[in-house]
Backbone as CSV, one residue per row, in Angstrom:
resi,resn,N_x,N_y,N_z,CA_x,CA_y,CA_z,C_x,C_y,C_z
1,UNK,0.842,-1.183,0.000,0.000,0.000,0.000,0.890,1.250,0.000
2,UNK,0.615,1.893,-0.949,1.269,3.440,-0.747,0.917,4.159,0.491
3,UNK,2.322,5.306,0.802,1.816,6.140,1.885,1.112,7.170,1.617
4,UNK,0.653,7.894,2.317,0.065,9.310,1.662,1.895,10.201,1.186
5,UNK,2.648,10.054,1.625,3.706,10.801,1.265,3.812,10.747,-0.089
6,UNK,3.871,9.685,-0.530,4.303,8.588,-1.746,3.087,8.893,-3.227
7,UNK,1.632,9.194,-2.515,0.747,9.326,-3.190,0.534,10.757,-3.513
8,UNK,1.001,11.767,-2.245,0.716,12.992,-3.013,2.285,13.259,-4.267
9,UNK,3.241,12.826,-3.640,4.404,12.576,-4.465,4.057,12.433,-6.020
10,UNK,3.154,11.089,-6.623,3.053,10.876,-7.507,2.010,11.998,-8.062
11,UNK,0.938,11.974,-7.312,0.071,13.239,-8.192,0.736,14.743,-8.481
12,UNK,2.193,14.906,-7.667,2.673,16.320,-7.722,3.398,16.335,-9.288
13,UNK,3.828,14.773,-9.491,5.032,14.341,-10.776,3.389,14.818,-11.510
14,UNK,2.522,14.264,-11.716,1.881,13.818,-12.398,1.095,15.221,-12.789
15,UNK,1.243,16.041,-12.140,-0.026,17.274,-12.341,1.757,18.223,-13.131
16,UNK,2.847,18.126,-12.536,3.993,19.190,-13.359,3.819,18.386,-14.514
17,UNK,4.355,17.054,-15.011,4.466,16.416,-16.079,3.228,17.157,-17.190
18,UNK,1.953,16.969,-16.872,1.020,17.602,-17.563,1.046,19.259,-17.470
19,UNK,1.528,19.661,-16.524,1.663,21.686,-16.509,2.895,21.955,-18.011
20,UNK,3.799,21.000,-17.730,5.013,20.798,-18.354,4.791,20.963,-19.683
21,UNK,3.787,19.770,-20.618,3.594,19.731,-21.701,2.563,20.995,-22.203
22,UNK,1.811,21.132,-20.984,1.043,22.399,-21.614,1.429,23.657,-21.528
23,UNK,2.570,23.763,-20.957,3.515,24.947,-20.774,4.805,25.509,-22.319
24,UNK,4.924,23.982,-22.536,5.435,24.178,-24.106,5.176,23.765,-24.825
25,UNK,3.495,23.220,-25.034,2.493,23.304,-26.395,2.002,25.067,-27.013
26,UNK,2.120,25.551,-25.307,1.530,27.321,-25.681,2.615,27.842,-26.379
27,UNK,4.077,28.089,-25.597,5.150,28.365,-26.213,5.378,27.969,-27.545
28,UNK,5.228,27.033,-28.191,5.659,26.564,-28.782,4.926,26.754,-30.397
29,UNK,4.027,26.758,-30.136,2.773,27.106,-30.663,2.625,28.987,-31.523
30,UNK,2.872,29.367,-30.029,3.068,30.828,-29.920,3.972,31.205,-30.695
31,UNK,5.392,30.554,-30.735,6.259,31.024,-31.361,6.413,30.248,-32.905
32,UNK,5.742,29.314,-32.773,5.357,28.582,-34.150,5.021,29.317,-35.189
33,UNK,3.793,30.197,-34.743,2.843,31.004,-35.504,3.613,32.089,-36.051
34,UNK,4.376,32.920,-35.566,4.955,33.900,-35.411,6.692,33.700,-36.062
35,UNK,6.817,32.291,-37.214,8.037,32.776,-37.512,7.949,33.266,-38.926
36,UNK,6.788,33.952,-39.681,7.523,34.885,-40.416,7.505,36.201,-40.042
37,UNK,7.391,36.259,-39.007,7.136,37.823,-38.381,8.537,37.966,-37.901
38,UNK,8.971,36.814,-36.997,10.345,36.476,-36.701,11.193,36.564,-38.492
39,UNK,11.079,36.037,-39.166,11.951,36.208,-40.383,11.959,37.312,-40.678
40,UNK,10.585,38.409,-40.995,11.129,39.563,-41.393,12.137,40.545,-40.299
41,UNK,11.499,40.444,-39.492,12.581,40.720,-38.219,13.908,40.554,-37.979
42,UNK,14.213,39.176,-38.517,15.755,39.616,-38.764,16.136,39.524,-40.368
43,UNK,15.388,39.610,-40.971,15.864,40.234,-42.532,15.784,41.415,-42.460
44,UNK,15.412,42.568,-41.419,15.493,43.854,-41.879,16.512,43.894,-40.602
45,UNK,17.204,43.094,-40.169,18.583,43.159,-38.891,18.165,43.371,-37.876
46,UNK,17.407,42.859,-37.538,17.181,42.510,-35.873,18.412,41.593,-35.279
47,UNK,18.935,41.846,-34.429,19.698,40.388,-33.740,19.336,39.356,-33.634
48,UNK,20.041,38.062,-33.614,19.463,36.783,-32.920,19.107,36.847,-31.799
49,UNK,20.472,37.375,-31.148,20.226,37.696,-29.402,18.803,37.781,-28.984
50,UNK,18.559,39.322,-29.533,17.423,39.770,-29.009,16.690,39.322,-29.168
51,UNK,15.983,38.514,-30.305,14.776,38.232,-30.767,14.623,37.048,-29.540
52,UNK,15.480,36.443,-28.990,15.621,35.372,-28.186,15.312,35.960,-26.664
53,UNK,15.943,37.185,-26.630,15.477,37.399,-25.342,13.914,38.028,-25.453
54,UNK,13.827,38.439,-26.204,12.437,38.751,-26.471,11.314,37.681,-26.145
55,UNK,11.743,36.637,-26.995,10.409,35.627,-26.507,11.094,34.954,-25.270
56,UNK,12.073,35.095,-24.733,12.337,34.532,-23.280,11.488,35.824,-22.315
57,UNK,11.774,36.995,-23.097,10.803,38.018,-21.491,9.704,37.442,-21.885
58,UNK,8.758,37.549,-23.089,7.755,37.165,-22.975,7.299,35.756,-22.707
59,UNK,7.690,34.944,-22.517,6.889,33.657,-21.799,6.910,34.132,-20.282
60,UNK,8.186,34.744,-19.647,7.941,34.848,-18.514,7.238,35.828,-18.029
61,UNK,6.797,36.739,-18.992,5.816,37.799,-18.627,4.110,37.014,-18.454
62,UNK,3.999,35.895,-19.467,2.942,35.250,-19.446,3.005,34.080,-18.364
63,UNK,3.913,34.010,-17.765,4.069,32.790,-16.735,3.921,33.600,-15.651
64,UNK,4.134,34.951,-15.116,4.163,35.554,-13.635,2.623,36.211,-14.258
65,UNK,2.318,36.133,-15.386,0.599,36.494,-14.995,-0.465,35.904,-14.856
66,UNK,-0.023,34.400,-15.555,-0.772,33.355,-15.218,-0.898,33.096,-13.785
67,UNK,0.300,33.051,-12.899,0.604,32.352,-11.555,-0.127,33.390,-10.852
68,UNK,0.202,35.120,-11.124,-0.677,35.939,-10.046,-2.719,35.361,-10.017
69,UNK,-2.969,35.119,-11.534,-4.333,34.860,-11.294,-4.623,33.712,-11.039
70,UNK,-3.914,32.580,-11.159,-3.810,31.354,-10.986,-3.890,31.326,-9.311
71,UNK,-3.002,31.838,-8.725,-3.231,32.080,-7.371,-3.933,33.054,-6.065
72,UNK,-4.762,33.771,-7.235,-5.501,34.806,-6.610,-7.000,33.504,-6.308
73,UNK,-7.285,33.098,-7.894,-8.459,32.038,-7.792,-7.982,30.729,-7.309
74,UNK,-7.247,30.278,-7.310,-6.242,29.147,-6.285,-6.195,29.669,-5.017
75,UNK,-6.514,30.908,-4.446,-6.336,30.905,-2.947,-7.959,31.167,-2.492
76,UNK,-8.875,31.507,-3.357,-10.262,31.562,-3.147,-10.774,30.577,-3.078
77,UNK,-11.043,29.771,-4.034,-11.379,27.676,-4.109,-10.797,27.011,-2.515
78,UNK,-9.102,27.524,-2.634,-8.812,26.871,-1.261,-9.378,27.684,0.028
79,UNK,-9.699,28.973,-0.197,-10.117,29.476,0.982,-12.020,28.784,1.606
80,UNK,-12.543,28.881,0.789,-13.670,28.450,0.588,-13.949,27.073,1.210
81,UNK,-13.185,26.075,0.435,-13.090,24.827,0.953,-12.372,24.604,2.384
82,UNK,-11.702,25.279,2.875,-10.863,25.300,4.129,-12.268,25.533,5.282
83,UNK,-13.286,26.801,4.601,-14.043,27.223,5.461,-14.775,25.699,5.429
84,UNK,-15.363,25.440,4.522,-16.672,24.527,4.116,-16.151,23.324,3.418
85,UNK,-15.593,22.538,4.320,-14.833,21.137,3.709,-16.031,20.149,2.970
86,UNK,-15.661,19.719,2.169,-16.829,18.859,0.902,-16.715,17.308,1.497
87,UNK,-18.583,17.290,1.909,-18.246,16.106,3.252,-18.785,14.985,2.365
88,UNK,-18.688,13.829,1.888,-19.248,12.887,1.152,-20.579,11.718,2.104
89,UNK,-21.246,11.263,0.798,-22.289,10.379,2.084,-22.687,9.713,1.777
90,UNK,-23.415,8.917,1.929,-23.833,7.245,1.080,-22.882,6.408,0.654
91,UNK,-22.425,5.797,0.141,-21.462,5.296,-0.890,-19.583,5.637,-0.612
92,UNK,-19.803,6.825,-1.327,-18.809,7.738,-0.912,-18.096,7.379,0.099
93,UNK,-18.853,7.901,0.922,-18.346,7.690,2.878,-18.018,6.309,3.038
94,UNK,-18.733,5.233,2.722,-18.379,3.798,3.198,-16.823,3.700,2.344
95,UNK,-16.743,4.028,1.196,-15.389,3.417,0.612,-14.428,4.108,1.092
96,UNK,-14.849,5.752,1.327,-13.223,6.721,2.225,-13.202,5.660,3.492
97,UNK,-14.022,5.431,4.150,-14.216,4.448,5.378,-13.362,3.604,5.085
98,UNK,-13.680,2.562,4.463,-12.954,0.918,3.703,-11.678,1.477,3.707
99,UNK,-11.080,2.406,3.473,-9.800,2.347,3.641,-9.271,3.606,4.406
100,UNK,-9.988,3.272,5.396,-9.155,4.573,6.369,-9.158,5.888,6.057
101,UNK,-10.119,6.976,5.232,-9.660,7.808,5.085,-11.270,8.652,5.531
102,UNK,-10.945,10.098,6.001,-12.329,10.785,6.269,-13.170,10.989,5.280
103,UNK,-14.369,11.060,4.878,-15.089,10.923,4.273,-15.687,12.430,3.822
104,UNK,-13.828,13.350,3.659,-14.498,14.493,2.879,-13.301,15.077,2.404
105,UNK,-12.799,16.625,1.450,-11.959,16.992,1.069,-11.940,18.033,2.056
106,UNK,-10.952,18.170,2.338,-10.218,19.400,3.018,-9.441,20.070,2.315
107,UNK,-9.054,21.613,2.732,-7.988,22.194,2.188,-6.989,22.699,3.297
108,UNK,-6.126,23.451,2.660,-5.190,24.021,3.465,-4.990,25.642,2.896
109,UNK,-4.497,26.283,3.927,-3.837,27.689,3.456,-2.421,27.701,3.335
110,UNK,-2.217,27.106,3.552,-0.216,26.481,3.983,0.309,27.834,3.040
111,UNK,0.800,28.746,3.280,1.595,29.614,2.211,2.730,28.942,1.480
112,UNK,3.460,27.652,2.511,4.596,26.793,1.656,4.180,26.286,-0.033
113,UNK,2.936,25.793,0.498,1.982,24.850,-0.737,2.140,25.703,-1.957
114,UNK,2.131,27.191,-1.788,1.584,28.049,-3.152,3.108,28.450,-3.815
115,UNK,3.873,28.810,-2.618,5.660,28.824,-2.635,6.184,28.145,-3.892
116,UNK,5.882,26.601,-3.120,6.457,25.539,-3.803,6.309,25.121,-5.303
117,UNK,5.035,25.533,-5.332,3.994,25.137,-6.477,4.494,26.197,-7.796
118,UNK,4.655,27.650,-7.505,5.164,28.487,-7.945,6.610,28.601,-8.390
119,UNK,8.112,28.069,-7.422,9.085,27.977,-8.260,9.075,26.697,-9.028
120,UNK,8.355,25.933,-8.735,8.403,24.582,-9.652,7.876,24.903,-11.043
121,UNK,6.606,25.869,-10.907,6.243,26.346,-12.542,7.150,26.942,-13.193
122,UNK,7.407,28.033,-12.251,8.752,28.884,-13.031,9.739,28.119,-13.814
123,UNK,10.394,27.226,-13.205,11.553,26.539,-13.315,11.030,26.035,-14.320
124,UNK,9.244,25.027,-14.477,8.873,23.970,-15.505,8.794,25.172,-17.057
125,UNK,8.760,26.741,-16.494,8.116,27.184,-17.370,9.512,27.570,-18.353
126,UNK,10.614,27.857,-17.679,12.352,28.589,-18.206,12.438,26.921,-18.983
127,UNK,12.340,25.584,-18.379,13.181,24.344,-19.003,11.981,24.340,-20.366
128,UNK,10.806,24.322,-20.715,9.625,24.181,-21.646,10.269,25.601,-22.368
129,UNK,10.890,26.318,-22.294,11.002,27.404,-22.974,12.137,27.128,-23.989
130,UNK,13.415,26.307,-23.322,14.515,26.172,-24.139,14.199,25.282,-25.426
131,UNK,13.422,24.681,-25.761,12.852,23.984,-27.797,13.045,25.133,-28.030
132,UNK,11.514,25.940,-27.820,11.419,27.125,-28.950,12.181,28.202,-28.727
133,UNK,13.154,28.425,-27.798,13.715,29.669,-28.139,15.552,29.070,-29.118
134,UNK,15.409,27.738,-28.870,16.772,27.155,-29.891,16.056,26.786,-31.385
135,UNK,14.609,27.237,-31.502,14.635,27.012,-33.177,14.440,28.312,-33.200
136,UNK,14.231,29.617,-32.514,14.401,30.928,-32.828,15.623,31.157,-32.919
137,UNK,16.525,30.819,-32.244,18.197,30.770,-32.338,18.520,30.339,-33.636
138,UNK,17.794,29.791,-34.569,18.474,29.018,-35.211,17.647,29.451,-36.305
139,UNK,16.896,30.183,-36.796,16.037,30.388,-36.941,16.720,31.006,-38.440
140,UNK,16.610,30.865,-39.623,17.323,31.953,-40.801,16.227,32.750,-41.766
141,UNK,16.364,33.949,-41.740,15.400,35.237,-42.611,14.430,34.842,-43.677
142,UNK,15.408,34.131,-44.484,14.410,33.691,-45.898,13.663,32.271,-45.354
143,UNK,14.053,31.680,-44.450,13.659,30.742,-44.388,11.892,30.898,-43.099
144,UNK,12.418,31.730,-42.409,11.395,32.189,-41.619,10.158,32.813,-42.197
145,UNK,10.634,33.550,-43.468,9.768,34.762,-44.358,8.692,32.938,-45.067
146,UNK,9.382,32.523,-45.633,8.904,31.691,-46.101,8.182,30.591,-45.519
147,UNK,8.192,30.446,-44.479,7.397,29.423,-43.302,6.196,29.158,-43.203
148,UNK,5.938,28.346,-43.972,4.199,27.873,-43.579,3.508,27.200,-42.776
């Protein structure tokens, strides 16, 4: 039998793994769309550099605005539920029962929880960033202009 340590463990892999892929399907996507805009950009001499730091500020401009509203309505849901824990009954209750567990969801306010949760995106959001900003690196004028 798993512990609860072990089990929130796996749902934490399991919820970044999926933040992960949907963190550089947007990116990726985003910057997909956008390479003949990127080609003319550096056919009229834009830098590589820049164009790179460019879509590096911008994911992280879209990653610290996601997380502020992400955690404004992430601390309301949890506030809510902290007040008014979601109590289960019939059915429900006998199987949390059957294996030891209370027969409702709780939350927490833990400020660590939102901490944690937050440099782990960051971090998932800078490593999901390095694909598309190495085919913008790499990226050549006529070939960008021409990109379908």
């Amino acid at each position: 039998m798993l512990t609860r340590h072990s089990q929130c463990h796996n749902q934490f892999s399991f919820y970044t793994k999926s933040h992960t892929f949907g963190i550089l399907n947007t990116v990726l996507m985003s910057i997909t769309e956008r390479f003949k805009e990127f080609g003319v950009s550096l056919a009229i001499g834009m830098q590589q550099m820049r164009l790179v730091t460019l879509v590096t500020f911008e994911t992280l401009f879209i990653t610290i605005l996601g997380l502020v509203f992400g955690n404004l309505i992430g601390y309301g849901i949890n506030y809510y539920i902290y007040l008014n824990p979601i109590e289960f009954g019939s059915e429900f209750a006998d199987i949390y029962a059957e294996y030891g567990f209370l027969p409702r969801i709780e939350s927490s306010l833990n400020p660590e929880i939102f901490i944690n949760i937050n440099i782990t995106i960051v971090i998932v959001a800078l490593l999901a960033v390095l694909i598309p900003l190495y085919k913008v690196y790499k990226l050549e004028p006529l070939k960008g202009i021409r990109y379908t």
